[in-house]
ZADO-1210 file (C-alpha; in nm, 4 decimals, padded with zeros to 6 digits):
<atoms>
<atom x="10.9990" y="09.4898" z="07.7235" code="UNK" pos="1"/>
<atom x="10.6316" y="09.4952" z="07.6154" code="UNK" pos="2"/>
<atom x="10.4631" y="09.2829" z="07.9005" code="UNK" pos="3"/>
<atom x="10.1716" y="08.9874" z="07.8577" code="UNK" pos="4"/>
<atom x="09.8636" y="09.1779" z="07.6508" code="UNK" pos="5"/>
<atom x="10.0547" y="09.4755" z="07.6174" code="UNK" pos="6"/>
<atom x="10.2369" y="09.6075" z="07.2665" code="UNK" pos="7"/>
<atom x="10.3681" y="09.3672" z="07.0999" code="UNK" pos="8"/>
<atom x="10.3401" y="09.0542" z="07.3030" code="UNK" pos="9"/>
<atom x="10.0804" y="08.7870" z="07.2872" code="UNK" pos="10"/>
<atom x="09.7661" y="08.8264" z="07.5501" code="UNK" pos="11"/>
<atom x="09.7343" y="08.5386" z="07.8201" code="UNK" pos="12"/>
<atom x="09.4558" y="08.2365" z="07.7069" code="UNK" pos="13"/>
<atom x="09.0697" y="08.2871" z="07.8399" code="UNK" pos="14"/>
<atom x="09.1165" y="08.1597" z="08.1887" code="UNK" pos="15"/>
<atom x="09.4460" y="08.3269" z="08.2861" code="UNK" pos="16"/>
<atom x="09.4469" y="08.6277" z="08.5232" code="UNK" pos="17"/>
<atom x="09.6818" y="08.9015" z="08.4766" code="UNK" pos="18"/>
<atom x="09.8371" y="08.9917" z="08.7656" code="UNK" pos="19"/>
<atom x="10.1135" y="09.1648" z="08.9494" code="UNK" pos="20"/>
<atom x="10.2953" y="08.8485" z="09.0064" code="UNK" pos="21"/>
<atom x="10.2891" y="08.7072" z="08.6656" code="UNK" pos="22"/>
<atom x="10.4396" y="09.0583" z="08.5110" code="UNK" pos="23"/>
<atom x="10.7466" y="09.0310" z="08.8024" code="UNK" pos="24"/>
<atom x="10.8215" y="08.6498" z="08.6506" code="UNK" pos="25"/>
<atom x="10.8158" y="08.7408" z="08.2631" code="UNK" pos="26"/>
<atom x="11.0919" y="08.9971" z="08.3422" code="UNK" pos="27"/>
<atom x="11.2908" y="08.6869" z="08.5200" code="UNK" pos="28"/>
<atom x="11.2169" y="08.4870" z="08.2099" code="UNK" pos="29"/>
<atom x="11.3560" y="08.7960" z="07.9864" code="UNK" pos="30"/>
<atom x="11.6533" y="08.8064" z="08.2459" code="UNK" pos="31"/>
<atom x="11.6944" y="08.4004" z="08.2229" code="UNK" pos="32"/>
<atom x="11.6934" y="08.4277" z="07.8322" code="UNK" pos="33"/>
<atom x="11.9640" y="08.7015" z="07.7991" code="UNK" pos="34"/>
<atom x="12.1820" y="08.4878" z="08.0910" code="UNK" pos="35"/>
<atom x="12.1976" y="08.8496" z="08.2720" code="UNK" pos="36"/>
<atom x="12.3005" y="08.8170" z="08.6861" code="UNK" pos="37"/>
<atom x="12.2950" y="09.1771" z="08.7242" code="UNK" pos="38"/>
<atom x="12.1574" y="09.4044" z="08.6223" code="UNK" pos="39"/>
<atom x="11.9065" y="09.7751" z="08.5993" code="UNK" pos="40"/>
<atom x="11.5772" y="09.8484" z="08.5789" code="UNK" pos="41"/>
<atom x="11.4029" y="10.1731" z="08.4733" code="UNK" pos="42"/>
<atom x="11.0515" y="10.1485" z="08.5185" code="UNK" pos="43"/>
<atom x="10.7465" y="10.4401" z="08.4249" code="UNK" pos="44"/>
<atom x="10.4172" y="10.4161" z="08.6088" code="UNK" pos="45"/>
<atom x="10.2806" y="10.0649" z="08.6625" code="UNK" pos="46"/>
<atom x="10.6182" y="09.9515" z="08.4764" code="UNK" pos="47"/>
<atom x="10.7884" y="10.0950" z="08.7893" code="UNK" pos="48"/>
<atom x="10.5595" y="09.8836" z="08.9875" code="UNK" pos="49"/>
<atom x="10.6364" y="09.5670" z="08.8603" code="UNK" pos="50"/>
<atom x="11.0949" y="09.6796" z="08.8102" code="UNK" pos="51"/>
<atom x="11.0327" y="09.7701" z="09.2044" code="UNK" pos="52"/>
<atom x="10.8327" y="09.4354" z="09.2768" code="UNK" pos="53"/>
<atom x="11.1447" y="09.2323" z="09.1168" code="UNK" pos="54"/>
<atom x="11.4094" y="09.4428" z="09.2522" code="UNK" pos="55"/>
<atom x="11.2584" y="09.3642" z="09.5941" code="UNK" pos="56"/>
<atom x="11.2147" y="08.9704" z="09.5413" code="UNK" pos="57"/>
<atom x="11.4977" y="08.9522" z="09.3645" code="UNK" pos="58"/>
<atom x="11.7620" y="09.1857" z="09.5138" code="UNK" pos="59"/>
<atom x="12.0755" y="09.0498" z="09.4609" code="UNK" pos="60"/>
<atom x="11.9873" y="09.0731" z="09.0814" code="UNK" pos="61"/>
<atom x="11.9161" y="09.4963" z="09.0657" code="UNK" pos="62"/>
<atom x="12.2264" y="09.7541" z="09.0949" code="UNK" pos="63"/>
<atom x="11.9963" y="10.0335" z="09.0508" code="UNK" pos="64"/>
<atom x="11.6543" y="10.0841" z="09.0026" code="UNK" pos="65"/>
<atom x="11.5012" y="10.4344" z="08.8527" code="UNK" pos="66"/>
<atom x="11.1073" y="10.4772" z="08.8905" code="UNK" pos="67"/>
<atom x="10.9994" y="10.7381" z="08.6721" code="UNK" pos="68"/>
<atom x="10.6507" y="10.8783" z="08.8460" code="UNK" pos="69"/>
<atom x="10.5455" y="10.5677" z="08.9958" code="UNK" pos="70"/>
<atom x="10.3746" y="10.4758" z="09.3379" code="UNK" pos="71"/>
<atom x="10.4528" y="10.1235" z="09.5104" code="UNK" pos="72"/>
<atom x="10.0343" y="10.0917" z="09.6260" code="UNK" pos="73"/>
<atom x="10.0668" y="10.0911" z="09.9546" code="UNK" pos="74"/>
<atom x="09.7073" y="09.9852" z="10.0981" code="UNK" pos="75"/>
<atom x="09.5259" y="10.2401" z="10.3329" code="UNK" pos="76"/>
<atom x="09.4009" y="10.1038" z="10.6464" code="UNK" pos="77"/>
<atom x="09.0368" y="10.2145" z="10.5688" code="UNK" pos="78"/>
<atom x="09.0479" y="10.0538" z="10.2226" code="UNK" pos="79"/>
<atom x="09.0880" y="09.6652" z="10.4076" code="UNK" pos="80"/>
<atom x="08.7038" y="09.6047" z="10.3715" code="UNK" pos="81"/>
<atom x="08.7125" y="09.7338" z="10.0436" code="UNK" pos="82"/>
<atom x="09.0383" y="09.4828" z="09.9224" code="UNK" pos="83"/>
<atom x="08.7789" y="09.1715" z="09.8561" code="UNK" pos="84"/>
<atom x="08.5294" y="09.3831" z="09.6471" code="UNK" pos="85"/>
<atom x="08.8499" y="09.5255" z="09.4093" code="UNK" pos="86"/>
<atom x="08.9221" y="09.1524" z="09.3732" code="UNK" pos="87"/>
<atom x="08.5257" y="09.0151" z="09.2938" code="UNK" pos="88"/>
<atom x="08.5374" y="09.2731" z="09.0671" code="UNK" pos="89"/>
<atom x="08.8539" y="09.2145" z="08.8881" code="UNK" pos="90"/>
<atom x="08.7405" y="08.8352" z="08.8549" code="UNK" pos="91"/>
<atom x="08.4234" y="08.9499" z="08.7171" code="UNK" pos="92"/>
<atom x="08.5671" y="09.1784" z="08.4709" code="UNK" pos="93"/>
<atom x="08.7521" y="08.9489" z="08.3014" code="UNK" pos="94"/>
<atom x="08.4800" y="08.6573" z="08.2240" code="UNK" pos="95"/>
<atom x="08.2568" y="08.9505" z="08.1658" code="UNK" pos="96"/>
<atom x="08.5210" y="09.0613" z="07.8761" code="UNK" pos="97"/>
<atom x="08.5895" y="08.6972" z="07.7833" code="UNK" pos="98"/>
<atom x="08.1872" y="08.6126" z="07.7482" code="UNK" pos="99"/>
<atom x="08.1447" y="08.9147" z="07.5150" code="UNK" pos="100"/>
<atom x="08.3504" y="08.7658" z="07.2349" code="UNK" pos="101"/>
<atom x="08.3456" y="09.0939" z="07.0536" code="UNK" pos="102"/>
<atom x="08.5704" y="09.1174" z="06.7525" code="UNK" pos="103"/>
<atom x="08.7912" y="09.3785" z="06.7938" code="UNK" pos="104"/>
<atom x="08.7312" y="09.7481" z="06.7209" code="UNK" pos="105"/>
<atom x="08.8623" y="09.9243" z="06.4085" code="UNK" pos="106"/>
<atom x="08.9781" y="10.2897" z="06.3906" code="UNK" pos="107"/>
<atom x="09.1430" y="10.4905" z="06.1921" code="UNK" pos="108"/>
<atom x="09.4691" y="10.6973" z="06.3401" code="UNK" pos="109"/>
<atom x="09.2552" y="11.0266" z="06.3690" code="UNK" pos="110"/>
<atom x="08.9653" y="10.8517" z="06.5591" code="UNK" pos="111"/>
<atom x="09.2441" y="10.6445" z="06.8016" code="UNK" pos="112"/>
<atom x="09.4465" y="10.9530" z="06.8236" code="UNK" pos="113"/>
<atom x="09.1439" y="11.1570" z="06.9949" code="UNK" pos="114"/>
<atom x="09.0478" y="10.8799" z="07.2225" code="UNK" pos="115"/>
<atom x="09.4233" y="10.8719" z="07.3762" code="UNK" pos="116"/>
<atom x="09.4050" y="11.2191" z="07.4139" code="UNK" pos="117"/>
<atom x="09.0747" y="11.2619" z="07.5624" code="UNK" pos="118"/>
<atom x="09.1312" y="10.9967" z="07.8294" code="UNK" pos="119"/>
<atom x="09.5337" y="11.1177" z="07.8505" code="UNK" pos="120"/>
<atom x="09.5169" y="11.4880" z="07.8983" code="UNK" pos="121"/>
<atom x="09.8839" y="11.4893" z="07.9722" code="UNK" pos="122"/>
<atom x="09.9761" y="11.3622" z="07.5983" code="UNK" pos="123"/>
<atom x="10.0352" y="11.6015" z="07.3801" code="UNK" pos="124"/>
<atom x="09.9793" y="11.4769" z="07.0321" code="UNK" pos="125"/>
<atom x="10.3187" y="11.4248" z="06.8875" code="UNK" pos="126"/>
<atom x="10.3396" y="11.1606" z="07.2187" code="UNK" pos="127"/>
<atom x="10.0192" y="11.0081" z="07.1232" code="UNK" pos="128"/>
<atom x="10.1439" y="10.9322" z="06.7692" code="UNK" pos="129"/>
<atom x="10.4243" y="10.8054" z="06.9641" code="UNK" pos="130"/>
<atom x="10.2233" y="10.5516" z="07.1666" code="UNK" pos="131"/>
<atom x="09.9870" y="10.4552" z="06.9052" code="UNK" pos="132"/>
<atom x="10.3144" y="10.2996" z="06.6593" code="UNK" pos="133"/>
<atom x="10.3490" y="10.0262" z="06.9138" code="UNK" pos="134"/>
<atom x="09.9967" y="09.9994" z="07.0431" code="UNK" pos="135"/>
<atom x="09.8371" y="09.9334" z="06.7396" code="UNK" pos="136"/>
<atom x="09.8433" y="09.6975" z="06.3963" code="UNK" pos="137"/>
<atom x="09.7365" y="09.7543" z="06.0730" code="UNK" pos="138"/>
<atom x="09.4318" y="09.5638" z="05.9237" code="UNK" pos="139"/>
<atom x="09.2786" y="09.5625" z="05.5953" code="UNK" pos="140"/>
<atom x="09.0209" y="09.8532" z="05.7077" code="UNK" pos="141"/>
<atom x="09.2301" y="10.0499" z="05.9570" code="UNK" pos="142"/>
<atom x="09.4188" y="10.0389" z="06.2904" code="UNK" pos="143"/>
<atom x="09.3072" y="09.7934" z="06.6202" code="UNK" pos="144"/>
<atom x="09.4389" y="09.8024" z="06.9935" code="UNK" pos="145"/>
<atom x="09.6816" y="09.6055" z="07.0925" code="UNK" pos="146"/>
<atom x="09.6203" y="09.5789" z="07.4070" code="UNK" pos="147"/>
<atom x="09.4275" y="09.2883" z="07.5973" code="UNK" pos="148"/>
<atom x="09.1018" y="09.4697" z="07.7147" code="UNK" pos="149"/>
<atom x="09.1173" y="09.2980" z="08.0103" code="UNK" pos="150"/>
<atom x="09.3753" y="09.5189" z="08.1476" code="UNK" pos="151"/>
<atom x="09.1771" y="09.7992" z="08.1188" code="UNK" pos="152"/>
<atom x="09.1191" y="09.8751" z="08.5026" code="UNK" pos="153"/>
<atom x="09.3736" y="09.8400" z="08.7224" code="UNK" pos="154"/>
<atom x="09.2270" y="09.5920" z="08.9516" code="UNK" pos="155"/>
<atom x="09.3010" y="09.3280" z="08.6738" code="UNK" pos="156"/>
<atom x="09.7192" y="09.3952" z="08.6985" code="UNK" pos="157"/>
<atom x="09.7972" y="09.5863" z="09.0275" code="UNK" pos="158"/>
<atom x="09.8216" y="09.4368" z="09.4062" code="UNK" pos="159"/>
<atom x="09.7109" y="09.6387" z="09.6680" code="UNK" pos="160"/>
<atom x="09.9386" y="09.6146" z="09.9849" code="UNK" pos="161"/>
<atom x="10.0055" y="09.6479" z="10.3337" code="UNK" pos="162"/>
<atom x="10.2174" y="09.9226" z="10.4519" code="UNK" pos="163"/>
<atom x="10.3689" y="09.6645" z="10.6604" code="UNK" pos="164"/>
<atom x="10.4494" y="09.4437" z="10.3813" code="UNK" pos="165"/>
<atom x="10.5548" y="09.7821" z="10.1193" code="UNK" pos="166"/>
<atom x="10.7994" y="09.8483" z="10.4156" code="UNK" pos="167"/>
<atom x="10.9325" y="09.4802" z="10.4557" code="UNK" pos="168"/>
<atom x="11.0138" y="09.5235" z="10.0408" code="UNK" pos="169"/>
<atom x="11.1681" y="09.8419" z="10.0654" code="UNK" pos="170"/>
<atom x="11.3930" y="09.6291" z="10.3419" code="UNK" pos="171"/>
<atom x="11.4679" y="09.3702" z="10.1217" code="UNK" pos="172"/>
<atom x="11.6240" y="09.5946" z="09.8454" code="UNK" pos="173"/>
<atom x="11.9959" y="09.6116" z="09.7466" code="UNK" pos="174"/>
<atom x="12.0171" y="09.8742" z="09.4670" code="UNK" pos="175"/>
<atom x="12.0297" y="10.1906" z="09.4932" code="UNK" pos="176"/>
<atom x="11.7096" y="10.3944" z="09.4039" code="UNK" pos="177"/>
<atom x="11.6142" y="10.6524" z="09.1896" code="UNK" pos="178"/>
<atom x="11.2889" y="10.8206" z="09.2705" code="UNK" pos="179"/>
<atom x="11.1693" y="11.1130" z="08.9981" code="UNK" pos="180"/>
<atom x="10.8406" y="11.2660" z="09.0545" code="UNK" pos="181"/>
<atom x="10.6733" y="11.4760" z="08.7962" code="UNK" pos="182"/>
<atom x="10.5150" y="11.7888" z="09.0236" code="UNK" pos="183"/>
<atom x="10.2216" y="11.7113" z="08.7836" code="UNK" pos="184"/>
<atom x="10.2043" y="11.3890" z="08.7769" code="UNK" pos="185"/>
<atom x="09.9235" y="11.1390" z="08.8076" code="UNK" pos="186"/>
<atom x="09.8749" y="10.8206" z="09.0040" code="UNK" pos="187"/>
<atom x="09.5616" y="10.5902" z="08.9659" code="UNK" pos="188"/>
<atom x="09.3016" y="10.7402" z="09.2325" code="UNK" pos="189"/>
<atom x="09.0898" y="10.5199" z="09.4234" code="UNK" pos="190"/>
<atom x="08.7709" y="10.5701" z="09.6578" code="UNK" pos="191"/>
<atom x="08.9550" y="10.6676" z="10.0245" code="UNK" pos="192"/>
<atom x="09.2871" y="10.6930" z="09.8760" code="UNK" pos="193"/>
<atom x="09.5235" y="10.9236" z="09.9653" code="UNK" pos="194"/>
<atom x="09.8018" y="10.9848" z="09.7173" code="UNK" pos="195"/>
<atom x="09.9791" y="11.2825" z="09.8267" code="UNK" pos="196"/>
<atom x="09.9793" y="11.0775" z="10.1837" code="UNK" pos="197"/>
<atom x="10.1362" y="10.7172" z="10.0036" code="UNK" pos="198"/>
<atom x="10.3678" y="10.9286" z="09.7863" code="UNK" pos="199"/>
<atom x="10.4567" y="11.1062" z="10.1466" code="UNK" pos="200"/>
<atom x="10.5260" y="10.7135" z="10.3286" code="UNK" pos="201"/>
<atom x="10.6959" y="10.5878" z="10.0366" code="UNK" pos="202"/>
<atom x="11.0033" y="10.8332" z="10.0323" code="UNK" pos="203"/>
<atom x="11.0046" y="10.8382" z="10.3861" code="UNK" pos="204"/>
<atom x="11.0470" y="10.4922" z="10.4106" code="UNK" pos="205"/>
<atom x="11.3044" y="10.5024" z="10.0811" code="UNK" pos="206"/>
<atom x="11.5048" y="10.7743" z="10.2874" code="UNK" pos="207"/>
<atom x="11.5049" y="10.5938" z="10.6482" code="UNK" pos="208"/>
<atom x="11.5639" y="10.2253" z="10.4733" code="UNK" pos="209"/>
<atom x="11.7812" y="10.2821" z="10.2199" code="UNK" pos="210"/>
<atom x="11.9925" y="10.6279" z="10.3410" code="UNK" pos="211"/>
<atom x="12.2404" y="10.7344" z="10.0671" code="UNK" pos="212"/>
<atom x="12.1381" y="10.4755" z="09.8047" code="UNK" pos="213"/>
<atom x="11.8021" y="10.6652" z="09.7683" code="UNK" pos="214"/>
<atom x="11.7798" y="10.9645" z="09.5218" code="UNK" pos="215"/>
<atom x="11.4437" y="11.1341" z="09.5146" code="UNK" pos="216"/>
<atom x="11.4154" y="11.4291" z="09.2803" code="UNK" pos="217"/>
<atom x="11.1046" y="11.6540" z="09.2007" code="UNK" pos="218"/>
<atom x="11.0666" y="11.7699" z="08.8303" code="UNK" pos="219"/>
<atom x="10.8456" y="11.9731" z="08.6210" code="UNK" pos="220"/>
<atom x="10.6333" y="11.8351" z="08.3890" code="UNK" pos="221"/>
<atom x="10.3368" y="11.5646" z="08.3980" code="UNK" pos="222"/>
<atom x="10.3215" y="11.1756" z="08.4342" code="UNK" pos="223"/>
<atom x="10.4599" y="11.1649" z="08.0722" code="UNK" pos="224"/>
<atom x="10.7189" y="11.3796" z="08.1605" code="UNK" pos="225"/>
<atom x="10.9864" y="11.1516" z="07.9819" code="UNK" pos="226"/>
<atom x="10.8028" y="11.1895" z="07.6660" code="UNK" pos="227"/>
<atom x="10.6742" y="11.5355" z="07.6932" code="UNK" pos="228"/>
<atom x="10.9813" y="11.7119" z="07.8082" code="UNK" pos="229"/>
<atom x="11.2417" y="11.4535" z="07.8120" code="UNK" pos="230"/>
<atom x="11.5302" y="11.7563" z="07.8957" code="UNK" pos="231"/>
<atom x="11.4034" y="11.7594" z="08.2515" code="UNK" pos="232"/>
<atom x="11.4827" y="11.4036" z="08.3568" code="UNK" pos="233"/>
<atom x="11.7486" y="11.2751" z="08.0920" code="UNK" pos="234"/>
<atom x="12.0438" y="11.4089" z="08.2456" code="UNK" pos="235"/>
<atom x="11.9670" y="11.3230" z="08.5828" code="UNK" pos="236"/>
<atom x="11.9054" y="10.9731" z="08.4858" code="UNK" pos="237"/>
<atom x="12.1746" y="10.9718" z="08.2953" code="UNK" pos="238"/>
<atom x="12.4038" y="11.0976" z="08.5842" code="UNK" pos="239"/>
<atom x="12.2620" y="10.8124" z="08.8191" code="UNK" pos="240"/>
<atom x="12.2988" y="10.5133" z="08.6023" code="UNK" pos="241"/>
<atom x="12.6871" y="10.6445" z="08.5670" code="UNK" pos="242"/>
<atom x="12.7503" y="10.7255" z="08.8813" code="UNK" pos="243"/>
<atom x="12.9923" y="10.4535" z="09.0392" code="UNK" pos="244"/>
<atom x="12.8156" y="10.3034" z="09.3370" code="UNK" pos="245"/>
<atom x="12.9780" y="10.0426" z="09.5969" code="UNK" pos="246"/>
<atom x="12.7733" y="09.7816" z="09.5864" code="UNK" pos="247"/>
<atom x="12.5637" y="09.7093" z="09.9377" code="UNK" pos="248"/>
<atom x="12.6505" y="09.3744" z="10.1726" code="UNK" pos="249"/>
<atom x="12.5584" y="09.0912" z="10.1230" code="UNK" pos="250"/>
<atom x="12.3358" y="09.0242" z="10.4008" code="UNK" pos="251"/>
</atoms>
């Protein structure tokens, strides 16, 4: 599913904040409209975020959950005095965007297709292409994004958490987990963030919570991995979504 401002769904109205919370509810909306009670999720970068989010508030709803390179955000303790400034800034961002009232760009594929790449070093080009077919529409003069502009740092769709409360999630979950980390992946970098240290707390956690319904698997390849080299993760994926799993307690 193509979230709020992304793809091929509308953007929210002037006013409306994008945030973690709304992304979780539009996939219970999806869920409500297809009458689904249970269900998977498979979830890429920041799509993992928000599959994990839901699997976590709504647990009884998830069987199994795959996150394909993605990190839950855990919040570092020496980034607390920093948490109001990323949210100033993500307020200010969007009436900043919202006062411009710029019409929106126009590009041709060529122009688009070197601007993905430059800022995506792990695309390779057929991948781009890929992208660009669903993140794009045609005009009378060329190509514009599709995407709200809003989004464009992550403060504007992304909650930063507490270890303490990333640990009481992990509690909460009843699927089983799949975990697949590309050994060249990327994760969004922040000033005083460590990611090879909140990579390090999230499995651990996974492993000590969850026991034998976590899976965590290392593969080669970058953050577009499933895209780039889909042969490394396909069959494992595959093999988990399967697999026949008891289903936890009901607690």
């Amino acid at each position: 599913m193509d979230f709020g401002g992304h793809g091929l769904s509308s953007h929210y109205s002037p006013g409306v904040p994008y945030n973690l919370q709304t992304f979780v509810s539009e996939i219970r909306r999806v869920v409500a409209a297809l009458k689904w009670n249970r269900f998977s999720i498979l979830g890429h970068s920041f799509g993992g975020v928000v599959g994990a989010t839901f699997s976590c508030t709504f647990p009884e709803m998830v069987d199994k959950l795959t996150l394909l390179d993605t990190l839950l955000f855990p919040l570092e303790s020496n980034e607390m005095e920093n948490l109001l400034t990323y949210k100033r800034r993500a307020i200010e961002h969007m009436l900043q965007i919202e006062a411009s009232q710029e019409p929106s760009h126009v590009f041709s594929l060529k122009q688009l297709l070197q601007r993905l790449l430059k800022s995506n070093s792990h695309l390779s080009e057929e991948c781009g292409e890929l992208l660009l077919q669903r993140g794009t529409k045609k005009v009378a003069t060329g190509l514009v994004l599709n995407r709200d502009q809003r989004l464009s740092w992550p403060e504007n769709s992304a909650d930063y958490v507490s270890r303490e409360l990333c640990a009481h999630s992990i509690r909460k979950l009843q699927a089983h987990v799949l975990f697949i980390k590309a050994v060249h992946g990327y994760f969004e970098s922040r000033d005083n963030y460590s990611e090879e240290e909140s990579v390090s707390f999230m499995i651990d956690m996974m492993k000590s919570t969850l026991k034998e319904r976590f899976q965590f698997v290392e593969v080669p390849g970058n953050h577009c991995v499933h895209m780039c080299e889909p042969q490394h993760v396909a069959s494992i994926i595959s093999s988990f979504l399967q697999r026949t799993h008891t289903l936890p307690a009901q607690l």
